[in-house]
N, C-alpha and C positions, 0 to 999 in steps of 0.2 A: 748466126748463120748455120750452127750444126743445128740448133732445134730446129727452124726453118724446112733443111734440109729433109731430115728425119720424120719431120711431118707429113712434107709431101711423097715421101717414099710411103710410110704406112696410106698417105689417102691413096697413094696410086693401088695398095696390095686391099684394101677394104673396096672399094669400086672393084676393082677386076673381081673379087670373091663375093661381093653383093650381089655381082650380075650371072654369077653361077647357079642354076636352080638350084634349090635343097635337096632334091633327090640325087643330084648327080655325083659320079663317082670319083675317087681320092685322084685318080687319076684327069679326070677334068680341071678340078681344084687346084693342084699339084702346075699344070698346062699355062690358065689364069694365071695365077700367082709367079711362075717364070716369065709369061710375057708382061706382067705391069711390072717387076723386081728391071728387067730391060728395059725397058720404055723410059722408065724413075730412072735410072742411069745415062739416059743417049739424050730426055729430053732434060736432067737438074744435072748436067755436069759440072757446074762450075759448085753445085752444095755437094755432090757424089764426092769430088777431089778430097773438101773437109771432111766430109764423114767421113772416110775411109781413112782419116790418120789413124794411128797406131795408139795413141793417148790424146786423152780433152783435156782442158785448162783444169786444175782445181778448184773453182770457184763454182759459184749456186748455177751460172750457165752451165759447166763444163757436167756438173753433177743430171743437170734436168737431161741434158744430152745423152749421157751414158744410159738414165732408165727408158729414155725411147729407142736408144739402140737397143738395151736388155728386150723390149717389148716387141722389138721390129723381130729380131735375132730369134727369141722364144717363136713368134708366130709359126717362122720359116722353118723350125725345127721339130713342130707339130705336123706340119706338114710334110716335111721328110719321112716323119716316123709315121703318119698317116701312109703315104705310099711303101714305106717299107712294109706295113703291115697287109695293106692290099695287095701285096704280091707284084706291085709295078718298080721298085728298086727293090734291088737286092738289101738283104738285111744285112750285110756288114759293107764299109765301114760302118761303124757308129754313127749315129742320123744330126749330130754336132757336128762333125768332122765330114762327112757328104755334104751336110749343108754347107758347110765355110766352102768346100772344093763349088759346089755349084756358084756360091758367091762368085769366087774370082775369076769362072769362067765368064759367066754375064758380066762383070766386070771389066776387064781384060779387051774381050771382043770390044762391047759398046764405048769403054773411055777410047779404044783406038779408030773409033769412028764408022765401024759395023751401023748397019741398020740396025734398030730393035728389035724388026719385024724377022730379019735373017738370021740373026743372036738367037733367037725365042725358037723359031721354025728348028736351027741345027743343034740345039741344046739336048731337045729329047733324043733325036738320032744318035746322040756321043751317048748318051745314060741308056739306050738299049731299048727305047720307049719309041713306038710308032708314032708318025709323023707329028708336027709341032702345033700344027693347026686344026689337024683332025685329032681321029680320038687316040690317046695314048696305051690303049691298050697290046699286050705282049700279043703278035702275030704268032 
């Protein structure tokens, strides 16, 4: 159930980043990427519950689980550090520690039953980033 889970969380964040042109900026990618991180949350909540314990089983499941979290977790923290570097978040905190705070927002909202589309839309507005749908660029 956690690989399951984990899976479809990275398909939902490769689709929303596949459909992103190449040329487009950290902050589009950045936009993408919080509304499929929602979406993966409001639409696999009964895998979101699992994934989100705090420890996996020790066995070969619980081991495959942890390196798709490692993968999912590294993707989300390039991506932080990508918009910290394009000047759309601020560079401190640490772009680990931003990202885990973005996690539990999206989190939080959506397991309480938020739309995805409302979670995604009011995300950028809390981090200081113009609107959720349009472009996030600093006004």
């Amino acid at each position: 159930m956690l690989e399951e889970g984990l899976l479809a969380s990275l398909a939902y964040l490769d689709a929303a980043l596949a459909a992103v042109p190449d040329q487009a900026d950290a902050a589009t990618r950045f936009g993408a990427a919080i509304r499929a991180h929602a979406t993966a949350v409001h639409e696999l909540s009964n895998y979101t519950v699992a994934v989100l314990a705090p420890t996996f089983p020790s066995d070969s499941a619980g081991n495959a689980a942890r390196k798709l979290r490692r993968s999912y977790v590294s993707r989300w923290t390039q991506l932080v550090r990508d918009a910290q570097i394009a000047g759309i978040l601020a560079p401190q905190p640490d772009a680990r520690l931003l990202r885990d705070l973005i996690f539990g927002a999206l989190n939080a909202a959506s397991l309480a039953g938020r739309p995805s589309d409302d979670t995604a839309d009011a995300l950028p507005a809390l981090l200081g980033l113009a609107g959720g749908r349009r472009s996030h660029k600093r006004a």
